[in-house]
C-alpha positions in Angstrom: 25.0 -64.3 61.1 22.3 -65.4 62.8 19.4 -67.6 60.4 15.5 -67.6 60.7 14.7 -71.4 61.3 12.7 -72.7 58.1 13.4 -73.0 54.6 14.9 -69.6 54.3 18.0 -68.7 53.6 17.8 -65.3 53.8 19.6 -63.2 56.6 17.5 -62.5 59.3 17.7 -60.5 62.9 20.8 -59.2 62.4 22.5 -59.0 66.1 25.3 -56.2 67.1 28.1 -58.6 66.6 26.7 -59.2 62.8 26.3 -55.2 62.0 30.0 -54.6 63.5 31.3 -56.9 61.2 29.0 -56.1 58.4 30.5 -52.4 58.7 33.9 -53.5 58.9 33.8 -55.2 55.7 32.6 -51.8 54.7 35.7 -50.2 56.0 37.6 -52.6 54.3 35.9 -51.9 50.6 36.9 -48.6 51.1 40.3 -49.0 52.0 40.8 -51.5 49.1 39.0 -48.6 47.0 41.4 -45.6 48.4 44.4 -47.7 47.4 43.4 -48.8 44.2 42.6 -44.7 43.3 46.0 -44.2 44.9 47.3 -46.7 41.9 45.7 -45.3 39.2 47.0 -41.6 40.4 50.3 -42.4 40.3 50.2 -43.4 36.5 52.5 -45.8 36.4 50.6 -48.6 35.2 50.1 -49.6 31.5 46.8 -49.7 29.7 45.9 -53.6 31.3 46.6 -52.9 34.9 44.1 -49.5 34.7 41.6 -51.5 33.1 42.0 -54.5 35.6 42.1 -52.2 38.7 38.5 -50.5 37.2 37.2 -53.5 36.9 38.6 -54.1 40.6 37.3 -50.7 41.9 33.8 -51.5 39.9 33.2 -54.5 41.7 34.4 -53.0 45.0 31.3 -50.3 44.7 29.2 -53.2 44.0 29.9 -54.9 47.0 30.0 -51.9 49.0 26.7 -51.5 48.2 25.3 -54.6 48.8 26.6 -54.8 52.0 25.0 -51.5 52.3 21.5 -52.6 51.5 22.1 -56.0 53.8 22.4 -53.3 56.9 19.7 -51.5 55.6 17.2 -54.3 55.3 18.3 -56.2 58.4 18.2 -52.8 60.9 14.6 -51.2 59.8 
């Protein structure tokens, strides 16, 4: 991703190469997400691996959305 020059280290002017592969890590959250609910529907997994593969699936969300608000700051 491209950098302002300075002292900041903040992302700024986000160019179309950036955004694509900002989304596609967005794609990929998802993904991840759909096959960790996938998991947990088939019920096979002990009390542990459900509450590892929330804590998975919580932080995927979290992610998700800061990539989210990274797109949405970088595109106004």
């Amino acid at each position: 991703m491209t950098r302002s020059s300075g002292s900041s280290s903040s992302i700024r002017g986000v160019d179309e190469r950036d955004l694509i592969l900002l989304e596609s890590a967005i794609t990929a959250i998802d993904e991840a997400g759909a096959a960790v609910a996938a998991e947990v529907e088939r019920d096979r997994l002990g009390e542990t691996a459900l509450a590892r593969l929330s804590t998975v699936e919580a932080e995927l969300r979290r992610s998700r959305l800061a990539l989210e608000k990274i797109i949405q700051e970088e595109t106004i």
